[in-house]
N, C-alpha and C positions, 0 to 999 in steps of 0.2 A: 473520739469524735464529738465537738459539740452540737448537741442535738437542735442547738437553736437554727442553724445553716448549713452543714455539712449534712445531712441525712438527704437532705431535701434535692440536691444535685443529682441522687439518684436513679432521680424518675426521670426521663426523657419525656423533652417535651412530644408531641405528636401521638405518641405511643401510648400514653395514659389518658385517662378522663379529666382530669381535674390537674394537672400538674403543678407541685405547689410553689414552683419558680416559673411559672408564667402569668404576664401582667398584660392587663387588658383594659381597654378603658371603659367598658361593662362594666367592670368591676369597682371604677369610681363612682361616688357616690356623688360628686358635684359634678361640675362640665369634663367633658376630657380632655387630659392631660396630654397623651402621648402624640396623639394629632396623627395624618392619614401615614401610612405605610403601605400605602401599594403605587406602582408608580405604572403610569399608564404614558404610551406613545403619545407625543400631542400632534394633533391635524395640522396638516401641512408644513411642517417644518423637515419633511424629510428632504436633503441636498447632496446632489451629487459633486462630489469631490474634484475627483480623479478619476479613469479609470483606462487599463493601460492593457496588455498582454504580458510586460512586465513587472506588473503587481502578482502577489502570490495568487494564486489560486487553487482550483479543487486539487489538480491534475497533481500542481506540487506539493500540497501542505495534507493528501490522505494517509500518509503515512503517520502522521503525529498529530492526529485531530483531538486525539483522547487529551493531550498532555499538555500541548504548547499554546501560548497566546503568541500571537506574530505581528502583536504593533506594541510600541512602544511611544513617548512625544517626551520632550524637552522643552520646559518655559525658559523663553530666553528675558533676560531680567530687565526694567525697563523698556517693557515695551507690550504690543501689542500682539504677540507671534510666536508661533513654537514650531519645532522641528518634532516630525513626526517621520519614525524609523520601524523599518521593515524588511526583511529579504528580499533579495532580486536577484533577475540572473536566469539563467539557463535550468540550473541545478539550486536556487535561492541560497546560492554561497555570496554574495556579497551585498555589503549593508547598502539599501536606501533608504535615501532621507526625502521629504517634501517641507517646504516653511510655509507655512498656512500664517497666514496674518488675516486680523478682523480690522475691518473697514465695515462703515454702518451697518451694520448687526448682521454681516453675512461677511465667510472666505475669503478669501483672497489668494489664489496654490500660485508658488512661484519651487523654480527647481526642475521642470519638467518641459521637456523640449522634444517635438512630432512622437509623441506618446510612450518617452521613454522619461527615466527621471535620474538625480543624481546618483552617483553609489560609490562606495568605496570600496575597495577591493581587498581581502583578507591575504589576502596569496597564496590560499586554497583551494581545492574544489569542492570543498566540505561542505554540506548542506547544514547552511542557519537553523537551529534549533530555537534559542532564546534570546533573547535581548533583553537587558536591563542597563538603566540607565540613572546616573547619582550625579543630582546638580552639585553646583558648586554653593554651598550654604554665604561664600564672601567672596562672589566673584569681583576681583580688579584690575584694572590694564595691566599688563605684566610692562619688562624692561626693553620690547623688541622695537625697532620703528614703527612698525603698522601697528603699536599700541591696541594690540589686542588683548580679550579678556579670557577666559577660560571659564566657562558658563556652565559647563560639566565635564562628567567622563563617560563610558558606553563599552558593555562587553557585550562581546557575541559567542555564545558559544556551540558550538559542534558537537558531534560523536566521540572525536579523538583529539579539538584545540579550543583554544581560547583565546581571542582575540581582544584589545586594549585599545582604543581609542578614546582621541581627547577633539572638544567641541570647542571651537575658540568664534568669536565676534569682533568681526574690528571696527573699533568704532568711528561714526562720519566717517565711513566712507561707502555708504550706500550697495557694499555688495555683499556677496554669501555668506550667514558663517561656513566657517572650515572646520571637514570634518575629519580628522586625520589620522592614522593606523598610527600606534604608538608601538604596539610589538604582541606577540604571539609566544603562545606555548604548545605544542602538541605533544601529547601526551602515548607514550608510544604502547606501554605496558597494562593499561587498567583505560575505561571508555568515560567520560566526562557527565556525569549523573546532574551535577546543580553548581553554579557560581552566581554569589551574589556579593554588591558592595556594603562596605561598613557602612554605618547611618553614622559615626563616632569620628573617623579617619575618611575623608573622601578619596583620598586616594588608595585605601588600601581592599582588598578585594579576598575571598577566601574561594579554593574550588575543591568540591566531592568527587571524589573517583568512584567509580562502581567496585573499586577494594574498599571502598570505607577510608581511605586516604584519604589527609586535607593538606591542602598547599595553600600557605598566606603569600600573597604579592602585595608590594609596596610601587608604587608606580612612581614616587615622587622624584628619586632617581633616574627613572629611565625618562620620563619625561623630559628634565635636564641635557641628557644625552640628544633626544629625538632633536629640540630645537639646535643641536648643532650637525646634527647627521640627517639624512633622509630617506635612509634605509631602513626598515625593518629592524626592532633589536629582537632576539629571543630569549626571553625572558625564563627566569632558573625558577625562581620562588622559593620559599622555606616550607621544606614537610613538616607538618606539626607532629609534635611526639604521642601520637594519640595511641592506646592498648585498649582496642572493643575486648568484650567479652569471647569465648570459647563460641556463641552460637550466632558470631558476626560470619563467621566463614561458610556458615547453613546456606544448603540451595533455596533455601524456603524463602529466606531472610533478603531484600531488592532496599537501596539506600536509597531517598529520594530526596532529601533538600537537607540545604544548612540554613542555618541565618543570626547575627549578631545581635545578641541580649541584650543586657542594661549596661554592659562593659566591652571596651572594645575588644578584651584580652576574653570574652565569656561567649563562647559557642553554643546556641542548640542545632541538634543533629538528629535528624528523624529517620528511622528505617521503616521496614512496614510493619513490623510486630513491636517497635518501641523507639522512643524519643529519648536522650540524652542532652545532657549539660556537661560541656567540656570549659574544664576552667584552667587558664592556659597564665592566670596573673604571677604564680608565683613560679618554683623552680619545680622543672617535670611538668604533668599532666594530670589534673581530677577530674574523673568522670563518674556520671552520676545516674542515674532514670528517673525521668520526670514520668513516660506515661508509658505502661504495657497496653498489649489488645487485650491480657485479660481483666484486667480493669472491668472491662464492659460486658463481660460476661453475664449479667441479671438480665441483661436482655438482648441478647445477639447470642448466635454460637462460635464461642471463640474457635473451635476449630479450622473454621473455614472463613473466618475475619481476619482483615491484614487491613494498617495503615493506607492511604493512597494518596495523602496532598496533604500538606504543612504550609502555614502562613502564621507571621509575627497579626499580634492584635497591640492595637496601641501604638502610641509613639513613646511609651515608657520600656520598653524592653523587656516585660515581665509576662504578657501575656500571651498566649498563641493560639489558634485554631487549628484541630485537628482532625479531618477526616477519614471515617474507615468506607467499607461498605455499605455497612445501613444506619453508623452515627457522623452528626458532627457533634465533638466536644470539645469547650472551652478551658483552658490549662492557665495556672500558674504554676512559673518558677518556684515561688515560693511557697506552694504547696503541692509537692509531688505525689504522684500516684492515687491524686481525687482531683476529680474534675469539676470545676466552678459551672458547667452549665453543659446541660448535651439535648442533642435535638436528632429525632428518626427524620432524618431525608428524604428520604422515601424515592432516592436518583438513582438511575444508572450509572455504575460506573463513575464518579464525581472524579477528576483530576485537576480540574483547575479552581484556584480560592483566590481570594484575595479580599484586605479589610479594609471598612471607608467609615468615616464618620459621618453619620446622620447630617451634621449639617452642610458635606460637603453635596448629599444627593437633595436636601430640600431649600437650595442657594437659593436669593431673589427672592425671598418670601413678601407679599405686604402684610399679611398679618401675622403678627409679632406674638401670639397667644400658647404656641407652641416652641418660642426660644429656647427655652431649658431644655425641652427632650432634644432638638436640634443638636445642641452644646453638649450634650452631656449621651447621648446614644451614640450605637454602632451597629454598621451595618454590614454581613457577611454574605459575598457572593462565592457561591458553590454551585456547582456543574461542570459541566463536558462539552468541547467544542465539539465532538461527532455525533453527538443528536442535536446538539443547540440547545437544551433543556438546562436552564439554570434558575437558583431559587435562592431569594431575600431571606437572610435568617437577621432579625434586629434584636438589639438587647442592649440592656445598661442597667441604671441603680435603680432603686423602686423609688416613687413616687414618694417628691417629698412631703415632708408634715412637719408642723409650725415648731419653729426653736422652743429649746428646754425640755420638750415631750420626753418620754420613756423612748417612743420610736427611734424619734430624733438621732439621740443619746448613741442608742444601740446604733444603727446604721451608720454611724461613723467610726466604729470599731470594727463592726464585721464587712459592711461593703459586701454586703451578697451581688451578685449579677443575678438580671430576674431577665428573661426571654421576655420581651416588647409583641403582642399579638402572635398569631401562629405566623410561619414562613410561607411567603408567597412567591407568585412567578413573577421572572423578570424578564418580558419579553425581548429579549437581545436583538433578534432581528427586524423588529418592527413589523412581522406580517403574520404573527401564529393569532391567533386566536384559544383561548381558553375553554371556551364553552362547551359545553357535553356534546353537543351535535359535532363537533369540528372535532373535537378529540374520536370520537366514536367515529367517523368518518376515514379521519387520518390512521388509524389504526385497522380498517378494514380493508384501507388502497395499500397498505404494506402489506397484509394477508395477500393478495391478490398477483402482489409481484413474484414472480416466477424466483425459485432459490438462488441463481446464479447472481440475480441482477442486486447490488448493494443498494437501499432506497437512497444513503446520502448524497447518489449522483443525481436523481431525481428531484432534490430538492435546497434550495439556494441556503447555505448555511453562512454561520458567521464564524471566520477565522481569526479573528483575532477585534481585542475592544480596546478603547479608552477611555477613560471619564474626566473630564476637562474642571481645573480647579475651579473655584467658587466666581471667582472674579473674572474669568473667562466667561465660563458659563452666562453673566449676566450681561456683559456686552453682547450675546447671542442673542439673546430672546427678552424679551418682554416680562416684567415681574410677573407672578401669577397670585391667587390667593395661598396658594400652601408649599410654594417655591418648586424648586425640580433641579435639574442637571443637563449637561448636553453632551451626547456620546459619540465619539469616532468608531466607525466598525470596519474593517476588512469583511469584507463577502467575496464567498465561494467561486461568482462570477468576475470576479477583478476589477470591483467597484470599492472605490473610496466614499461613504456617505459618511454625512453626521444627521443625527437627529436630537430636537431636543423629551424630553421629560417630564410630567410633571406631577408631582404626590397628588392621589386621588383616595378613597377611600373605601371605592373596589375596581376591580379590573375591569374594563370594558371588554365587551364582547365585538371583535374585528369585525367577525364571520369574513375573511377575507381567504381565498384560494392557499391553504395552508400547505399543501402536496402536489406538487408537479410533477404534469408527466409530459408537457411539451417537447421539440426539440432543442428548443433554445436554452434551455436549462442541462443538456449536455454539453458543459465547456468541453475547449478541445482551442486551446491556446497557443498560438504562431508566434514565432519569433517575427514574421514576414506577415503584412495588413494581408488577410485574405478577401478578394474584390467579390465573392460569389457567394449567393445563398446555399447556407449550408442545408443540406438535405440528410436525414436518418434514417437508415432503413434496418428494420426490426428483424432477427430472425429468431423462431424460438430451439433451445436448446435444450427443452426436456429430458429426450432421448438420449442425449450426452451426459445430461446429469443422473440418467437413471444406470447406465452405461458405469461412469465412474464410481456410483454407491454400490455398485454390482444387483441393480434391482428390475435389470432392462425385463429381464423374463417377465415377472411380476404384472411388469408396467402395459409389454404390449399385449398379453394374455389379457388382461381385465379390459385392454381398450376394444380388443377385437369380440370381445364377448358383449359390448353392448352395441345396441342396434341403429344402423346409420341414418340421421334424424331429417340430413337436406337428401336433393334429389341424387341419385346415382349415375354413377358415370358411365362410359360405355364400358362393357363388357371386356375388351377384351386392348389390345395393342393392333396396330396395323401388322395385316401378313409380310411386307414388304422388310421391317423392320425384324423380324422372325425368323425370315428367310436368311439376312444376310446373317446374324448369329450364327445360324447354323453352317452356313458356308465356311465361317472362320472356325468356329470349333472344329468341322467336316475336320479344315486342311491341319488340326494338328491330332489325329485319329479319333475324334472322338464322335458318336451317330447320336441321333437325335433321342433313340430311348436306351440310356446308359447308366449306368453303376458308377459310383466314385471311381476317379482314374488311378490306376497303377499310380507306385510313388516311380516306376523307371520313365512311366509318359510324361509326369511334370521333371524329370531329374533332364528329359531330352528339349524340355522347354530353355532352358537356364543357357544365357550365353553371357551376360555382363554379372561380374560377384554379387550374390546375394547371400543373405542369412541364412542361417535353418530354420527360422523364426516367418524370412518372406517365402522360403518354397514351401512350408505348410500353411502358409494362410493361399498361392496359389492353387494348392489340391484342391483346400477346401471351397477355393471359387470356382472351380473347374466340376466339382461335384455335384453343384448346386441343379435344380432340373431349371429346363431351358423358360418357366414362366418368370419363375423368379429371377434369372438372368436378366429378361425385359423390363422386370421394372427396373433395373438399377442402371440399363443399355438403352437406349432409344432416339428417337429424334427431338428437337427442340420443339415442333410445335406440339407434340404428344405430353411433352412434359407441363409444357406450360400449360396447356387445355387443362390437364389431370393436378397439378400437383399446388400450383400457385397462380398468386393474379397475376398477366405479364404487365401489369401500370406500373404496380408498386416494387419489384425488384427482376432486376436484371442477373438473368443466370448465363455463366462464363462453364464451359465442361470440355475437356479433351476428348478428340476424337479419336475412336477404332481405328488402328492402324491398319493398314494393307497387308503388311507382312503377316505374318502367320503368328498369332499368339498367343496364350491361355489368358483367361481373365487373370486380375485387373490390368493387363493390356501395360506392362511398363513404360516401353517404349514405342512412344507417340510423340504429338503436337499437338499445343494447344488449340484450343479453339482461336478463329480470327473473325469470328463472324462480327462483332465490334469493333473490329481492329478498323480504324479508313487508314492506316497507311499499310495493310497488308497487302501485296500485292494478289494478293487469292483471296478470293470470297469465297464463305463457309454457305456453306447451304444450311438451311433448315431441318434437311431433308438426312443429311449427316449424321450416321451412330454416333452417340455421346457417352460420357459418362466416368464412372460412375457415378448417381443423386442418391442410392441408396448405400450406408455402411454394412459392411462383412458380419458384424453382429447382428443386426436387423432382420436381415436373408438369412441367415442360420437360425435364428429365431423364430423365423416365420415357416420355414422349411421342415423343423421340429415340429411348430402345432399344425402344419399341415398335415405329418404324419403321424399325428396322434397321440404326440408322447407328451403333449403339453394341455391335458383338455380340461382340467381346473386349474383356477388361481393357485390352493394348493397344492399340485403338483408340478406347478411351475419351476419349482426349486431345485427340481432333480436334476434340470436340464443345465447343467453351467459351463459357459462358453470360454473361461479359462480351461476347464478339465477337456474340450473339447479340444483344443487349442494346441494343449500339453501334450495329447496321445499324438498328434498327427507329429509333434515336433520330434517326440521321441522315436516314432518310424522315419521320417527322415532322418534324423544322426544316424540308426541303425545304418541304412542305406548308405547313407556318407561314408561312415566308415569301414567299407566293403567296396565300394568303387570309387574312391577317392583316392590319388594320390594326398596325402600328407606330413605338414613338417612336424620337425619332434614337438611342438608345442600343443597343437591340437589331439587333445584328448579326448573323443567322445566317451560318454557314457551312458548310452539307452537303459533305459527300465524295462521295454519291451525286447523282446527278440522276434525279428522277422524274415522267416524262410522267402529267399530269393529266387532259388535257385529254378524252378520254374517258371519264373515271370523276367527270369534275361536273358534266358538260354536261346533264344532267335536274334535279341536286341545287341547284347553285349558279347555270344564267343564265349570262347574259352576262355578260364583265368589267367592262361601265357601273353594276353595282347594286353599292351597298355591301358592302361586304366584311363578310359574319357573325361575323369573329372581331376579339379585339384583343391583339396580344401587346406585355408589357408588362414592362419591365425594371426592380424595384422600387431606391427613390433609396435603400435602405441599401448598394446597391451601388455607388453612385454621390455614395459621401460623399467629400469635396473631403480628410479627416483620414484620407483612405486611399493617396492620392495617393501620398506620399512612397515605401510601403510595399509599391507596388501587385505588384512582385514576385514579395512574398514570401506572396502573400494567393493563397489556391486559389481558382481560378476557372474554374467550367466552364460553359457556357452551357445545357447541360440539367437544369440545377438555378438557375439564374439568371435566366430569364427565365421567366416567367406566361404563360401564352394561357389564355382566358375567350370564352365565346359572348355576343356582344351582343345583346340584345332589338330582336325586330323592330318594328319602328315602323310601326302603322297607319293608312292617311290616311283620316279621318272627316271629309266635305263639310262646309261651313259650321261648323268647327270642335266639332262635337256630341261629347259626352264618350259615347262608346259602350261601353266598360268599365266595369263595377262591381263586379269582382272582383278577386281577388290579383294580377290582370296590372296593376292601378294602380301596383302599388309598381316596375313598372319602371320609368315617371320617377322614378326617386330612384335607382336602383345603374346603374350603365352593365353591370353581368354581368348575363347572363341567368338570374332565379330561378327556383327548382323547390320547389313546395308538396307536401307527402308531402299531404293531404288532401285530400276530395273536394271540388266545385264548388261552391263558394258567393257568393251576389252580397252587394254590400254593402249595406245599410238605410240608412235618415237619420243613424241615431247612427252607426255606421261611418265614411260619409263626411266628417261635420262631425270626425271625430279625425283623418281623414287628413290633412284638410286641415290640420287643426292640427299634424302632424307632416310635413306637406312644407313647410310654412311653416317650419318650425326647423332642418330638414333644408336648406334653401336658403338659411338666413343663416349655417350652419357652412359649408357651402359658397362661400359668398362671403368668411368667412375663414379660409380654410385655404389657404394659397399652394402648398403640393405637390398638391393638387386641383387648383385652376386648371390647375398647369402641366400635370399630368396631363392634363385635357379639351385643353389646346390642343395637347400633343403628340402624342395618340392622334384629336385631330379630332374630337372629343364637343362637342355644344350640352350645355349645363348647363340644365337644366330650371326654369324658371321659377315661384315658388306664385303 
């Protein structure tokens, strides 16, 4: 190691006091050198674009917010204008483009017609991950007649393809460039990790597989072909001969990017625990490690550090920036495994980088005083499109000193890189504010949001950027004194702006509304203009989240332990409303001061297939005592008085049926009390329900009865194990008065004596069994077999049981029915008419017949029927 430079790499900047590769213009002794490195939004320059429903937005780009930038732009060569490229689409599977030309220092969007824009179409439905795009370093008219140019080229790439297109300009003649599909590869065996183009071969391209496979394509050929064909080619490529290591095939181990060195035959290849150099110049393959994560071990714990974002530095080929967790470090090629410069982050999660040179962010300067750092720095952006949080890291050569010196001398041998100022923010979206109060603010309104709710939907983020070259940027705006840049951004809301930049010397403080909670900031993007204001209505979901951490006990015990602060409601529910409960419970045996019901009283409720799973959650609603019932039963104006405001949401609940049934009342009708095309008006005055869940009321019915009367004892009470017993007396049950096929196998844990509680209900064991349980053949498909393992299977959601219709014997075979009980020869479950008693007429009967006739030859072909009747022991009814 020479001690004069190589030691000193070792200290991160941010991390230490004194860092001895960090340069500051404090530290000059004359004027300063380095000139401002903070870049502040400048007033009023912010313009809206575009803005579309088919622009990306939240809804479609949450899924890859961490990883992906989703705009891309192409300068097109003399002239004034570039094409800027982005997903669209339903599913953002196909590329759009807009051509933004400058006309007196403002836009110009052409390509967009009644708020749709162009796009090309992949011939996928694969959702656009990346885009990159490689000008033509010598575009020229090519040999066709429309003497067009080919200005670049453009991959799109997917999960599982990669797609090839080429940018052509035709010239005088005043219309589009053409952007057109040159050919695709999809990738069937291994998912599409990173493809980037040569900086060396503009046409030639490399793509990472998530095996750590590389595939080089040459387009020059198929391009060839496309100008005479207009189909799609698909493209083969050449697997390169590459041999990772033994601990490339590690779960641990995620590939994340390639990209083209100083040669175009010379690879680097990042995974998350180390970077390689694949050197592909001569015969076979050398591979080599440029950087491990234990490198950085002096101040990180390598255990739980992993790579996460790789970017080429330079347009020399030799340098790279590499991000972990809590470093960025600076790499050379040609000096492997020490790192020319490293900086603490101090980001979440960082996935996205990308390198600029200083002079292309302080373009348009008037004074000239600051040239050299311009010319000779660089500037590293790192951050995360899912907070928006990204940070300036700048850096280059240390400050020069007069030829012939000792310095001099040295510094042209060693070339240290020395960190430029500490790293600061880059406000991307143009509205954060910096300042203590805003940060302490916006960190206290995300406390405050309930766990379900993700803040990102809350707050307008930036999906994807640009930064527009030097010469661009200056036709925008106005010199300034210390130059600036001017940025394209996609936002969250499906707005195209640009804004410009301008190096300042600290950050302004916005104070601008940095966190939203309005509704307008919940997109919610049509393919169709919606003509009406949208309206948001809030519900909270605590109790469901306490429900699924298994913490509900915990939750409503501590709530009902403190004491209620507004004024209190009435006392009690209307009698009217109480009454009819109990009428309906009355009509299926059950009295108003009662014991959990037999499992034979809920087994007599069951007439359409249910689980074992629904007839013990019916017991357990059927147990419940009649107060607790009212709250979860009642009328609409009782709920709305008691439960919410009736302004702000509108409650929709099914009503109690007439027919005779246990709670939760299956078989019903919605409510229509909103309905204006119902032809029935719902009263008010109408049972509803249920508003309260089955956990809530067994919750509540527990610490009523005392078994819940501390926090800490809350715990005892668990409504899985509650849940479990009841399931396992009904299988018991089941399987004792059930008919069943060979497939259903119960297995209770409890055993429970019967024989008391059916000996009025059900007879002797010689009469037919009233029930039939029945194990439906999707669980019993032969293409499961292999698999059966891995396939969740539980028997209280597995098996059916259904009440069979009882069969009456009418002497001399006389048809003594003529009403709705006819239709039980035709279902083996026993039916249930919401409607009153009616017999059938002449006309009735001649259609029945005509439909048990039809009914009886589907029957005779349908082979899962058959087997059904003869595994469950069913006569098939004859027309």
């Amino acid at each position: 190691m020479e001690l004069s430079s190589d030691w000193k790499s070792l200290f991160p900047i941010s991390s230490v006091f004194k860092p001895p590769l960090l340069l500051t213009d404090s530290d000059s002794d004359s004027k300063p050198i380095l000139g401002p490195l903070f870049f502040n939004p400048k007033p009023k320059t912010l313009s809206l674009l575009f803005t579309s429903p088919s622009l990306p937005n939240l809804n479609h780009a949450a899924p890859f917010l961490q990883t992906h930038n989703l705009l891309s732009f192409l300068r097109l060569p003399l002239s004034n204008s570039l094409l800027l490229f982005f997903p669209t689409g339903p599913n953002s599977d196909r590329l759009g483009f807009l051509l933004l030309s400058i006309k007196a220092s403002r836009f110009d969007t052409w390509g967009a017609k009644d708020d749709e824009v162009l796009h090309e179409s992949t011939g996928f439905e694969y959702r656009i991950l990346r885009i990159a795009v490689n000008p033509n370093p010598n575009p020229c008219p090519g040999n066709n007649h429309n003497h067009s140019t080919v200005v670049g080229y453009l991959l799109a790439s997917t999960l599982c393809s990669v797609h090839w297109f080429v940018v052509q300009d035709i010239h005088n003649s005043g219309k589009f460039p053409r952007v057109s599909c040159l050919g695709s590869k999809v990738f069937k065996t291994s998912s599409v990790v990173y493809a980037c183009w040569s900086p060396h071969i503009p046409e030639e391209s490399v793509v990472l597989l998530e095996s750590g496979a590389l595939f080089l394509f040459d387009l020059e050929s198929c391009f060839r072909r496309s100008r005479t064909s207009n189909s799609n080619a698909r493209f083969r490529g050449t697997k390169l001969p590459v041999s990772w290591d033994a601990d490339a095939d590690s779960g641990n181990c995620k590939w994340l990017s390639c990209e083209f060195s100083w040669h175009p035959r010379i690879l680097i290849v990042a995974r998350s625990d180390a970077v390689f150099l694949v050197d592909l110049r001569f015969d076979g393959c050398a591979v080599s490690c440029l950087a491990k994560v234990g490198m950085l071990r002096m101040y990180t714990s390598v255990q739980n550090e992993r790579f996460l974002t790789f970017a080429m530095a330079g347009s020399d080929g030799f340098c790279f920036a590499l991000a972990s967790d809590s470093l960025l470090v600076l790499c050379d090629v040609r000096k492997p495994m020490m790192p020319l410069l490293q900086w603490a982050h101090g980001l979440d999660n960082p996935c996205h980088i990308n390198v600029f040179r200083l002079s292309e962010l302080r373009s348009n300067s008037r004074d000239d005083k600051y040239r050299w750092a311009s010319k000779s720095g660089f500037c590293i952006i790192l951050g995360s499109f899912r907070n928006c949080e990204f940070n300036l890291f700048c850096y280059g050569p240390t400050i020069p000193t007069p030829r012939g010196s000792i310095v001099s001398e040295v510094s042209k041998v060693l070339k240290t890189h020395y960190a430029w100022e500490l790293p600061s923010d880059l406000l991307l979206s143009g509205r954060e504010c910096q300042c203590g109060s805003c940060l302490v603010r916006e960190e206290i309104l995300k406390d405050d949001l309930p766990e379900w709710i993700d803040w990102q939907h809350k707050k307008e983020l930036a999906l994807g950027f640009v930064i527009l070259n030097e010469d661009l940027s200056a036709m925008l705006s106005e010199s300034n004194e210390f130059g600036g840049f001017t940025l394209i951004r996609l936002m969250s809301s499906g707005k195209l702006e640009s804004q410009s930049y301008c190096a300042s010397w600290k950050l302004k403080e916005l104070h601008t509304e940095r966190f939203h909670f309005k509704d307008n900031f919940l997109y919610i993007m049509d393919d169709e203009e919606y003509k009406f204001p949208r309206r948001f209505k809030y519900v909270k979901l605590d109790k469901l989240s306490a429900y699924l951490n298994g913490s509900l006990t915990e939750i409503l015990v501590s709530k009902l332990k403190k004491p209620c602060k507004g004024p209190r409601e009435k006392e009690s529910f209307s009698s009217e409303s109480h009454e009819i409960l109990c009428e309906k419970l009355k009509a299926c045996g059950f009295g108003r001061l009662r014991s959990p019901p037999a499992v034979s009283v809920v087994f007599n409720d069951i007439s359409s297939p249910a689980s074992i799973h629904e007839v013990a959650l019916r017991r357990l609603w059927a147990g419940l005592p009649m107060e607790l019932l009212q709250l979860a039963y009642s009328n609409y104006s009782e709920f709305l008085e008691v439960l919410l405001d009736q302004k702000k949401v509108s409650l929709e609940f099914l009503v109690v049926p007439d027919l005779p049934q246990l709670p939760p009342f299956f078989l019903r009708r919605p409510s229509c009390r909103s309905n204006k095309w119902s032809h029935k008006v719902q009263r008010d005055d109408a049972i509803v329900g249920p508003v309260l869940p089955l956990p809530i009321l067994l919750t509540l019915h527990e610490y009523r009865n005392g078994h819940s009367e501390s926090e800490e004892e809350a715990g005892v009470f668990s409504l899985e194990r509650e849940i479990s017993l009841q399931c396992d007396e009904i299988k018991q049950v089941a399987s004792e008065m059930a008919l069943s096929d060979s497939s259903c196998e119960l297995h209770g844990d409890q055993a429970v004596s019967l024989a008391d509680e059916r000996e009025d209900m059900w007879g002797c064991s010689q009469k037919p069994k009233p029930f039939c349980l029945y194990h439906p053949v999707a669980f019993k498909c032969s293409t499961m077999d292999h698999v059966q393992d891995n396939v969740f299977k539980d028997e209280k959601f597995d098996n059916l049981i259904f009440k069979v219709p009882e069969k009456k014997h009418v002497p001399n075979g006389l048809v003594e029915t003529v009403g709705p009980e006819l239709f039980d020869d035709l279902c083996p479950a026993d039916l249930r008419f919401d409607t009153s008693a009616k017999n059938f007429g002449p006309n009735e009967l001649k259609i029945y017949k005509v439909l048990k006739k039809k009914w009886s030859k589907w029957q005779d072909g349908f082979n899962l029927y058959q087997q059904f009747c003869t595994e469950s022991k069913f006569q098939k009814q004859s027309a």
